[in-house]
Each structure stands twice: as structure tokens, then as C-alpha cells.
C-alpha positions in Angstrom: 58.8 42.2 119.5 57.6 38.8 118.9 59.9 35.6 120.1 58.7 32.0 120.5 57.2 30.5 123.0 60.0 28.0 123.5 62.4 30.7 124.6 61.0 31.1 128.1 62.8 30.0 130.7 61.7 26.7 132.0 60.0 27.0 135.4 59.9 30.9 135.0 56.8 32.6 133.6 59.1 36.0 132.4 62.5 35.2 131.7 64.3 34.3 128.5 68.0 33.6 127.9 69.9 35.8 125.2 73.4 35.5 124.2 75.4 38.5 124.8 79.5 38.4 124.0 79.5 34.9 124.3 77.5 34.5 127.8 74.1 33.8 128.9 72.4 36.5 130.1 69.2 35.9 131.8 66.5 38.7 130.9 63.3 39.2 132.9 60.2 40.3 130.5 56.8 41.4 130.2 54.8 39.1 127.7 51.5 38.4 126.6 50.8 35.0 124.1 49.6 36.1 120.6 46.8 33.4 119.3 49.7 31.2 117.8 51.3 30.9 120.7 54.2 33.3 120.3 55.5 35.5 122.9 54.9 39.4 122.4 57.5 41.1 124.6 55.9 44.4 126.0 58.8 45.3 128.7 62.2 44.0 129.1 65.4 44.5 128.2 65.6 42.6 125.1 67.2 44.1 121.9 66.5 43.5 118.1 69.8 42.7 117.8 70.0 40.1 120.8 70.4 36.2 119.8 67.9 34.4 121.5 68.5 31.0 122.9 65.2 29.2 121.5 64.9 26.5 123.9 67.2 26.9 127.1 67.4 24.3 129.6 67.7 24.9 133.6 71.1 24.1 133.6 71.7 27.3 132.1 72.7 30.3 133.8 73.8 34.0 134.0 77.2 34.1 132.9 77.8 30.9 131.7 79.8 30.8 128.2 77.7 30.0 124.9 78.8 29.2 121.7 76.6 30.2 118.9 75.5 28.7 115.4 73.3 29.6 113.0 69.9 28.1 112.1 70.1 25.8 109.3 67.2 26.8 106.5 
């Protein structure tokens, strides 16, 4: 699965952030960088139907409530 690069967790080389019943839940993954600069998740828990939080900030932790909207096109 391919996610970008922004979702990684800042200061932590294999976590992202996904939204799960309204939480953050903090994922650990195993990634490589595709020549564009994408993230190709090879291991982790991460679904095809998680909601990814594109850029999280530090602030941001397991458990804490999210509220969701959808990307404008």
C-alpha cells in the first residue's frame, strides 16, 4: 500500500497516525520510499479502509479524539 510521505510521524522513522472510531491510533510500520517520495507500507497494521491522518503533529497521541473531514477536490 502506498501513503504519503507526510503521514509519518514526526520524529519517528515507522509510525503513522490513522483514525479509528473517532481516536488516533498510532500504527508502527515497515516502509520503504518509492522514487517519488511516497511511502510503500510492507508490514504493519494498516488497513485499506483506515483514514490516514496526512500530516500529524507531535501533539498528537494514541487515544486522543479526532474529528474527520473530507478532502476538498
Amino acid at each position: 500500500m502506498k501513503i504519503p510521505a507526510t503521514t509519518r510521524r514526526p520524529g519517528a522513522e515507522n509510525q503513522i497516525v490513522v483514525v479509528r472510531d473517532g481516536k488516533a491510533v498510532v500504527l508502527r510500520i515497515a516502509a520503504s520510499t518509492d522514487p517519488n517520495g511516497s511511502l510503500i507500507v510492507r508490514d504493519g497494521l494498516l488497513t485499506a479502509t483506515d483514514q490516514v491522518i496526512l500530516s500529524p503533529g507531535t501533539d498528537l497521541h494514541d487515544g486522543d479524539p479526532v474529528v474527520t473531514k473530507p478532502l476538498a477536490n
